[in-house]
C-alpha positions in Angstrom: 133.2 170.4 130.8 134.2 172.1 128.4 131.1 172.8 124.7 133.7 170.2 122.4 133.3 167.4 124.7 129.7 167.8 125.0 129.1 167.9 121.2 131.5 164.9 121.5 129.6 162.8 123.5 126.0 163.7 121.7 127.3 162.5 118.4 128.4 159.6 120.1 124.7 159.0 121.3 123.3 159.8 118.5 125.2 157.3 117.0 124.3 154.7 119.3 120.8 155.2 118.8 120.8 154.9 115.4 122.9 151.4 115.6 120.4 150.6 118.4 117.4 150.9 115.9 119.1 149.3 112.6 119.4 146.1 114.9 116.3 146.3 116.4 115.0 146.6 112.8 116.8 144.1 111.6 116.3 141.5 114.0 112.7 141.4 113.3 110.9 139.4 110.5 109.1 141.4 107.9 106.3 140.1 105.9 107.2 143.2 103.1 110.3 142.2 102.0 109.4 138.8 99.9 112.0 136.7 98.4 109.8 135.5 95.7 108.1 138.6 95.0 108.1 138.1 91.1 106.1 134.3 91.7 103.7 136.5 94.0 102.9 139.1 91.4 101.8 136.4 88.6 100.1 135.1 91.6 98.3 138.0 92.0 97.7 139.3 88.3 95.8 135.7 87.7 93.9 136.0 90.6 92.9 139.7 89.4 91.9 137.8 85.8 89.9 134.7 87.8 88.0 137.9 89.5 87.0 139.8 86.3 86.0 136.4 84.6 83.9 135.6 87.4 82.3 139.3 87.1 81.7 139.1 84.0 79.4 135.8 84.3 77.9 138.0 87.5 79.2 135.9 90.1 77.4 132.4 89.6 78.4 131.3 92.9 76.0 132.2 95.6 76.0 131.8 99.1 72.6 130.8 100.8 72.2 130.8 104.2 70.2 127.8 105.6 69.2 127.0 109.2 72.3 124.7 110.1 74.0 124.8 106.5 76.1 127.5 104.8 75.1 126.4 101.3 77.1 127.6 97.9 75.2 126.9 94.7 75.2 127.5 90.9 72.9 130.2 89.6 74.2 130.5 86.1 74.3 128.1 82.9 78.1 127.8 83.4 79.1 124.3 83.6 80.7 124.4 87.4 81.1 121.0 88.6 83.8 121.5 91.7 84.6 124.3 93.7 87.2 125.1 96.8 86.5 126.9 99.7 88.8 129.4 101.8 87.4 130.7 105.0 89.6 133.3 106.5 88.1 134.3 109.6 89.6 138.5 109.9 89.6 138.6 113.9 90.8 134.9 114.5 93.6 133.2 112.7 93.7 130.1 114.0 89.4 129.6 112.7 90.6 129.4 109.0 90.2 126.2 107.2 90.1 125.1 102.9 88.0 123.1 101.4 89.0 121.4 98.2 87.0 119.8 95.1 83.6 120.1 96.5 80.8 119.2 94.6 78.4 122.0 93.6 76.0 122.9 95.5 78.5 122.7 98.5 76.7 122.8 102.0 79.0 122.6 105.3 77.9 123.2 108.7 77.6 126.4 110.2 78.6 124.9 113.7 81.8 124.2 112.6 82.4 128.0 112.1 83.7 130.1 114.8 81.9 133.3 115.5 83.3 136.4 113.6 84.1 137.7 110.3 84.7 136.1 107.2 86.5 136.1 103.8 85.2 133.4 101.8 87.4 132.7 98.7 85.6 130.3 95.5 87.5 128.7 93.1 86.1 126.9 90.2 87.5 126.4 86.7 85.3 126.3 83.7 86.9 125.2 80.4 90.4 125.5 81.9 89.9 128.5 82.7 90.3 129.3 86.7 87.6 131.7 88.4 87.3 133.6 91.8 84.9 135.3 93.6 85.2 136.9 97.0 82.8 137.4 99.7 82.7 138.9 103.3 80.1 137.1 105.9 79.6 137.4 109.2 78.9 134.5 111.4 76.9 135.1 114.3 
């Protein structure tokens, strides 16, 4: 065989590889490209502004730890009358659950929880304006 052909057919490989990788790339679904990425960067921003208000007032949601009960109670003079609850469990998917307009203090059972890590979103809204604080808690 003669040095041409074998340049030859390593450009063709090298080719084939690289077509081989753009579908392989392509055939997969990518949670970084986002069709709506202009929605999720309002999104974002007023969840950054619901942070710093809720900063600002130090927090006034606090989570208390009771024998059974995970309780969530208001330690300000804000008026907070309802709050929602996000548990994202970090090492389990499927343990996340919401809970929506829950009176303040909230108490839910700590048997219903799974055992792991979690991110505990509260909302709240004060005088039409919307608040968020963020926790991490680990169940045991």
């Amino acid at each position: 065989m003669r040095f041409r052909n074998g340049i030859i057919i390593a450009m063709i490989a090298f080719v084939a590889f690289i077509v081989t990788l753009a579908v392989m790339i392509n055939s997969k679904n990518s949670e970084l490209i986002s069709e709506d990425y202009y929605l999720k960067e309002k999104l974002f921003n007023d969840d950054y502004d619901a942070q710093q208000r809720a900063v600002n007032h130090k927090n006034p949601i606090k989570l208390i730890k009771l024998q059974a009960l995970i309780c969530f109670e208001n330690q300000s003079d804000l008026a907070i009358e309802k709050i929602e609850l996000a548990f994202v469990c970090m090492n389990d998917g499927k343990a996340d659950f919401h809970l929506k307009n829950q009176a303040v203090p909230a108490c839910i059972l700590s048997d219903k929880l799974k055992k792991g890590n979690y991110q505990i979103q509260i909302r709240y809204e004060v005088s039409n304006q919307t608040y968020l604080q963020e926790l991490t808690w680990y169940h045991k």
